[in-house]
C-alpha positions as CSV (number, residue, x, y, z in Angstrom):
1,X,-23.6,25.9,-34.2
2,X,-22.6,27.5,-37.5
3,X,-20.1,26.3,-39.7
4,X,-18.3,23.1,-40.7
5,X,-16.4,21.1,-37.2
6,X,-12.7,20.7,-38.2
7,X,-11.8,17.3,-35.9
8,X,-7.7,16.6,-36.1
9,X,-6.7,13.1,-35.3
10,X,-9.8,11.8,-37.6
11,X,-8.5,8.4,-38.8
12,X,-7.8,7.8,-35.2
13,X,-9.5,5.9,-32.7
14,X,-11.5,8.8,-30.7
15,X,-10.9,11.1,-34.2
16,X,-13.0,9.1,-36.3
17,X,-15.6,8.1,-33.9
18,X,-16.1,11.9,-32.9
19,X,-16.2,12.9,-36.9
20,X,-19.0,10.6,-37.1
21,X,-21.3,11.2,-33.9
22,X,-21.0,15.0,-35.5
23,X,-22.2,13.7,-39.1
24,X,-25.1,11.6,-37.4
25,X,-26.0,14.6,-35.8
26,X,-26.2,16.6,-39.0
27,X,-22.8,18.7,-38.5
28,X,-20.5,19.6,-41.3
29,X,-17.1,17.8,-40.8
30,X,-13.4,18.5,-41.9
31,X,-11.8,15.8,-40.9
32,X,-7.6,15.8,-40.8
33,X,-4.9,13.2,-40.4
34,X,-1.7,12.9,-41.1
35,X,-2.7,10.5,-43.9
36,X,-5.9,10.7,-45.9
37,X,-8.5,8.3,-45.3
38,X,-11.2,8.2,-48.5
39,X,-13.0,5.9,-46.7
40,X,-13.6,8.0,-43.7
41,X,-13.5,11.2,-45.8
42,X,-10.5,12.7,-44.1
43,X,-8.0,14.9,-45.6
44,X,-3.8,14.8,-45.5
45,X,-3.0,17.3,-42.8
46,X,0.8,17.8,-41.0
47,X,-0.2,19.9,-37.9
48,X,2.6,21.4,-37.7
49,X,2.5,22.7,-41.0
50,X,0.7,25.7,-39.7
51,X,0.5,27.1,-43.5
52,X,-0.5,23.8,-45.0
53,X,-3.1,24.1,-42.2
54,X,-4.1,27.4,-43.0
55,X,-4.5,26.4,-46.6
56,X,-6.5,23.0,-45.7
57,X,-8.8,25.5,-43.6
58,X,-9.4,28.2,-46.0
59,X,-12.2,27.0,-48.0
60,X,-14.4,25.9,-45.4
61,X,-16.2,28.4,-42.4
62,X,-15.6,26.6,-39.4
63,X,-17.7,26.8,-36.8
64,X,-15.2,24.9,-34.1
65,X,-11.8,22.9,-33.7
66,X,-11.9,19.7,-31.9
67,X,-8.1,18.8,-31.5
68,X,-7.9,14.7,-31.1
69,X,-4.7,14.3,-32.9
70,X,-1.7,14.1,-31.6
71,X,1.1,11.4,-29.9
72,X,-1.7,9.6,-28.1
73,X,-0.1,8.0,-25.1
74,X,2.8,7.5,-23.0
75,X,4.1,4.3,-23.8
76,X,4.7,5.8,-27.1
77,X,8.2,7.2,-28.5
78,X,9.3,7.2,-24.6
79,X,12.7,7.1,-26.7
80,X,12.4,10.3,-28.2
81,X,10.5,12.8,-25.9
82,X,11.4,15.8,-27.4
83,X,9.3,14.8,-30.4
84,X,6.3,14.3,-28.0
85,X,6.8,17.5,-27.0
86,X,7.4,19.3,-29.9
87,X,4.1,17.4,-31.9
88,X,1.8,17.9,-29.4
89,X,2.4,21.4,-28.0
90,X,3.1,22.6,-31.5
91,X,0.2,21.4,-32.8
92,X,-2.6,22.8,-30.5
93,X,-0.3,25.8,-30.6
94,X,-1.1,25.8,-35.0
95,X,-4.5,25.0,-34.4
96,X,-5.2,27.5,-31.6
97,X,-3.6,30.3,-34.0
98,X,-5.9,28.9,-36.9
99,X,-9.3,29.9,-34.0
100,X,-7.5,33.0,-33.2
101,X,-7.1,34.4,-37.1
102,X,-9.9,33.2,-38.4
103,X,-12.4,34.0,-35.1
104,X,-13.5,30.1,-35.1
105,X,-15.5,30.3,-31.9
106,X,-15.2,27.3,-29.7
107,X,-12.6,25.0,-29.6
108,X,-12.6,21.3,-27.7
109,X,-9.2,19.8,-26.8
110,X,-8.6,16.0,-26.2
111,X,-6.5,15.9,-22.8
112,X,-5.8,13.1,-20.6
113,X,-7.1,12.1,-17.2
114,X,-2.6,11.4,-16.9
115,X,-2.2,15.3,-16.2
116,X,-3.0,14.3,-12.6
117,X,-0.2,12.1,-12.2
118,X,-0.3,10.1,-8.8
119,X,-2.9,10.5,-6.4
120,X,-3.4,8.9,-2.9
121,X,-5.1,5.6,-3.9
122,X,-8.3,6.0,-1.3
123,X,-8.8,10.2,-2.3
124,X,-11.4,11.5,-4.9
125,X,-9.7,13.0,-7.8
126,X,-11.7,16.6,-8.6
127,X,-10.8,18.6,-11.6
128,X,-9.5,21.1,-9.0
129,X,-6.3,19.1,-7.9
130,X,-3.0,20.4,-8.6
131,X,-1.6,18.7,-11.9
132,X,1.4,17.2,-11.1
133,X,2.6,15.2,-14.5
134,X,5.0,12.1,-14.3
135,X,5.5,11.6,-18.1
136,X,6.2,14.0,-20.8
137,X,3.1,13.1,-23.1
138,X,1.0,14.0,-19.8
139,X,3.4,16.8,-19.4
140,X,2.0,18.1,-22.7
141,X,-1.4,17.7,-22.3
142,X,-1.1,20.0,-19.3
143,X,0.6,22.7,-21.8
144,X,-1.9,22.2,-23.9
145,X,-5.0,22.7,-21.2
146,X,-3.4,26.1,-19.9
147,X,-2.7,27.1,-23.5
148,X,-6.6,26.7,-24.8
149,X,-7.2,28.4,-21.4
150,X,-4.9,31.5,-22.4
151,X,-6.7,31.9,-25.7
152,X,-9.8,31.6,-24.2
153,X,-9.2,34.1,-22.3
154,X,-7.3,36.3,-24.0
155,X,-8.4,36.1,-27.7
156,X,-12.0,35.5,-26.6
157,X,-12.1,31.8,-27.7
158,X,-14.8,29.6,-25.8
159,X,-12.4,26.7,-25.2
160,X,-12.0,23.7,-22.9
161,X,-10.6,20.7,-21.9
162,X,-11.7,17.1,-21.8
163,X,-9.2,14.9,-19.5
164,X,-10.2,11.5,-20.9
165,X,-9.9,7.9,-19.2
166,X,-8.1,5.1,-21.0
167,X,-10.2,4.9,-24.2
168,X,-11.1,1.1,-24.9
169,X,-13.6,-0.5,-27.9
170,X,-14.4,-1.2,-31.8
171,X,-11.7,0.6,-34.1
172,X,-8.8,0.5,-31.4
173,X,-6.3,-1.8,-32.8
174,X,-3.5,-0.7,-30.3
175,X,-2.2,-3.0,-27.4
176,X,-4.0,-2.5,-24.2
177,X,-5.1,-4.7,-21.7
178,X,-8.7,-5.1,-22.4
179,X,-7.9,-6.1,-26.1
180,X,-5.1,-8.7,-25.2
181,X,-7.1,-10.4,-22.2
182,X,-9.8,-10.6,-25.1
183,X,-7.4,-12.2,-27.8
184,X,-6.2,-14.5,-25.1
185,X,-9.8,-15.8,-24.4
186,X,-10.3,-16.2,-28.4
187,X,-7.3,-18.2,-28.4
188,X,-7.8,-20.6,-25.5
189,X,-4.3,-19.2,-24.0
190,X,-2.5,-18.7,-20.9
191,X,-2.2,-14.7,-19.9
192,X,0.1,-12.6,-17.7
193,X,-0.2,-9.9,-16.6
194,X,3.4,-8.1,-15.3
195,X,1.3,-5.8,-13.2
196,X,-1.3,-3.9,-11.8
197,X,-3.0,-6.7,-9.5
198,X,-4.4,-4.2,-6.5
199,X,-3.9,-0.7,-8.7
200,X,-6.8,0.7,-9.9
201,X,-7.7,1.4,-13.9
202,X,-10.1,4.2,-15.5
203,X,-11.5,3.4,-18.9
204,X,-14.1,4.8,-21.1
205,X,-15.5,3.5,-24.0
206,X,-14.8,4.8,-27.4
207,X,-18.4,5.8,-27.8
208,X,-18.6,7.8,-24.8
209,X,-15.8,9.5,-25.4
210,X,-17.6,11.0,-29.1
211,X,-20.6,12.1,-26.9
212,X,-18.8,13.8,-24.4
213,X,-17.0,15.7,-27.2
214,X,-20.6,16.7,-28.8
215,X,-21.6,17.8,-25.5
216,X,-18.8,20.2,-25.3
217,X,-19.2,21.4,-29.4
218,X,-22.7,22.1,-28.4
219,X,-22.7,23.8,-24.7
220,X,-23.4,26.6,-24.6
221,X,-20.5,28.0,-22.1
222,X,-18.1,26.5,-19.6
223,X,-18.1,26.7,-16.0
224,X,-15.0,24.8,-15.4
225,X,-11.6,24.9,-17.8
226,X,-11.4,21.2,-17.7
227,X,-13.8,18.1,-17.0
228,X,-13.2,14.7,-16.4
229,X,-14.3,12.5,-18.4
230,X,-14.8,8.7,-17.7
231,X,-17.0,5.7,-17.5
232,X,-17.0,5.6,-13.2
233,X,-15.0,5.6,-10.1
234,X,-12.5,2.9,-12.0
235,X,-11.0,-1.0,-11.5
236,X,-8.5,-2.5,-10.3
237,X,-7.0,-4.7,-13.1
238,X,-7.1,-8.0,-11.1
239,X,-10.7,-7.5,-11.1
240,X,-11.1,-6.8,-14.6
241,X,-9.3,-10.0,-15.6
242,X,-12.0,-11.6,-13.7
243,X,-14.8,-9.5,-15.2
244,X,-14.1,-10.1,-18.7
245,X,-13.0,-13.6,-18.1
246,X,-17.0,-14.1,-17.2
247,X,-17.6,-12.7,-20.8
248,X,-15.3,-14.0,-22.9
249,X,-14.1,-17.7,-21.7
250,X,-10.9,-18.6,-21.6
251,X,-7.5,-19.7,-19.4
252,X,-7.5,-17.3,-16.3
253,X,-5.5,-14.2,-16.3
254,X,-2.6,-13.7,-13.8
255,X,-2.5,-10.6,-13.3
256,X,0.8,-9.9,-10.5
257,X,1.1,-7.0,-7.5
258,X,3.8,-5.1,-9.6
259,X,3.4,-1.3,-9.8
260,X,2.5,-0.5,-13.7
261,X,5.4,1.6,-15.2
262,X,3.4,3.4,-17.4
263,X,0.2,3.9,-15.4
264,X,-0.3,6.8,-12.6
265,X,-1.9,5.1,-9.3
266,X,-5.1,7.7,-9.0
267,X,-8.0,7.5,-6.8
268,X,-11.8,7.5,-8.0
269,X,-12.6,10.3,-10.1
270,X,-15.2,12.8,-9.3
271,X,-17.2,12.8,-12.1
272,X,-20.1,15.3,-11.3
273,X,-18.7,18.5,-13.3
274,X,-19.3,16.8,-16.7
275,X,-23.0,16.3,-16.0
276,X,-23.7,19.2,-14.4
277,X,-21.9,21.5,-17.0
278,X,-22.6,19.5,-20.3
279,X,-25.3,17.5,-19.7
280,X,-22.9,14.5,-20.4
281,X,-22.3,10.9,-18.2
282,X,-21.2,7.5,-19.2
283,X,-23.7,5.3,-21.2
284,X,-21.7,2.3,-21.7
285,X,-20.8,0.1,-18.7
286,X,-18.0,-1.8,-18.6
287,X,-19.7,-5.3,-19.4
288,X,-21.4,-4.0,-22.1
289,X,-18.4,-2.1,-23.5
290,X,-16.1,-5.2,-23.4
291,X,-18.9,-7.3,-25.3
292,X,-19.1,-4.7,-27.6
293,X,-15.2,-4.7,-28.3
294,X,-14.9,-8.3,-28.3
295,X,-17.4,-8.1,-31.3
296,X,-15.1,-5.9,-33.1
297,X,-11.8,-7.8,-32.1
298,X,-13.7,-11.3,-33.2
299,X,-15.0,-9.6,-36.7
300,X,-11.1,-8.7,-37.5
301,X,-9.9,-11.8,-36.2
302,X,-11.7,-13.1,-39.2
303,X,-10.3,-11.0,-41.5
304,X,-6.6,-11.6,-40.6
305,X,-4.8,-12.8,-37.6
306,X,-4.7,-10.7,-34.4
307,X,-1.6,-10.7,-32.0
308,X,-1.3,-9.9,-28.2
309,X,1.4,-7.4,-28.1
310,X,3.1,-5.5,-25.4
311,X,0.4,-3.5,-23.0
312,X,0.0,0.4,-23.6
């Protein structure tokens, strides 16, 4: 591909570890963030600034847009969803004017595997279903897929939309799960869980997630709108307690039956489109994912103390 890769969101957990898969591979990168980040060369960037934008752009020739920033979850500003709404629709709105004006050919948005809401527990979830949102961060990552579909077709954008699973491993410093049954292990303490026992989890490793998003900078076209994207057909959380409690020691976790407030129950995700169309599958299991993560979380709990904080 031609041109620099502008990558929003690039201080961020998936942000930073796509703008670096792309430099490994020899790409050009503008990285953005609300904050700069010398460190991981990324420049001060409001999104909704569409002409500070604009100005950031100007001096480089882009080649795509891969749009990772935004409000990344639901448990987050659940007090104020109006803001969630306005940042993330109004930004991939900015940035799909930027393609449109400056002809920027292919652009790769970071959606959510939440834009299916609930699904029947037992039925395979294909990229075909019905998108049926129960939160209004998912809410706008469903605007955001039918707007880069619009352009696409409109403005003659090659665009497309990657729902990603719950993105776990080194650089998340966010409460989830995975990262508080690992701090609990470290620390030798009693965990538990308020719920989620028999409902079943979809994760994906941070890793994964930056190849998936090479795959789509680099393919060549795009069957399908949207793909799937995670590491396989998903876990219930009782049985991830007992996974990683077989690699990193520790009290057992007790994990109860309650539905999770925050967490659609979904089937097993189809997830055939994604190698058929780009060429792209999981490469990190779950074991090996977790190990990896609790090398990370064990490295910083060296630096300074690590809490367990309220699940997202």
């Amino acid at each position: 591909m031609n041109g620099a890769i502008l990558v929003t969101g690039a201080a961020g957990l998936v942000g930073a570890a796509v703008a670096s898969a792309l430099r490994n591979a020899g790409a050009r990168v503008l990285g953005v963030d609300l904050n700069a980040d010398p460190d991981k060369g990324t420049v001060a960037c409001d999104l909704l600034d569409a002409d500070k934008l604009q100005a950031v752009a100007a001096p480089w020739t882009l080649g795509a847009i891969v749009h990772c920033g935004a409000v990344s979850g639901p448990s987050l500003y659940r007090d104020d969803p109006g803001y969630v709404a306005r940042t993330n629709v109004e930004s991939t709105l900015n940035l799909l004017e930027l393609a449109r004006a400056r002809g920027i050919p292919r652009f790769v948005f970071a959606s959510s595997a939440s834009v299916y809401g609930r699904t029947p527990p037992g039925e395979e979830v294909r990229e075909e279903r019905p998108l049926r949102p129960t939160s209004v961060y998912a809410a706008t990552k469903v605007a955001g897929e039918a707007l880069v579909e619009a352009y696409s077709r409109q403005c003659g954008i090659s665009g497309v939309s990657l729902r990603i699973a719950a993105v776990y491993g080194p650089g998340r410093r966010t409460p989830c799960s995975i990262r508080n049954m690992i701090l609990a292990g470290f620390e030798g303490k009693a965990l538990e869980l308020p719920f989620g026992r028999d409902q079943r989890y979809h994760y994906i490793h941070v890793e994964d997630v930056a190849a998936a998003i090479l795959a789509a900078v680099r393919a060549r076209s795009f069957p399908r709108s949207a793909y799937t994207i995670a590491a396989d057909r998903g876990i219930t959380l009782g049985r991830l307690a007992e996974l990683l409690r077989e690699i990193v020691p520790g009290p057992p976790v007790v994990v109860a039956a309650s539905d999770d407030p925050l967490s659609d129950p979904q089937g097993p995700y189809a997830l055939g489109a994604a190698r058929e169309d780009l060429g792209w599958q999981a490469a990190v299991d779950l074991s090996a994912g977790i190990r990896s993560y609790a090398g990370f979380l064990a490295s910083e709990k060296l630096k300074s103390p690590l809490q367990i904080n309220s699940i997202a």
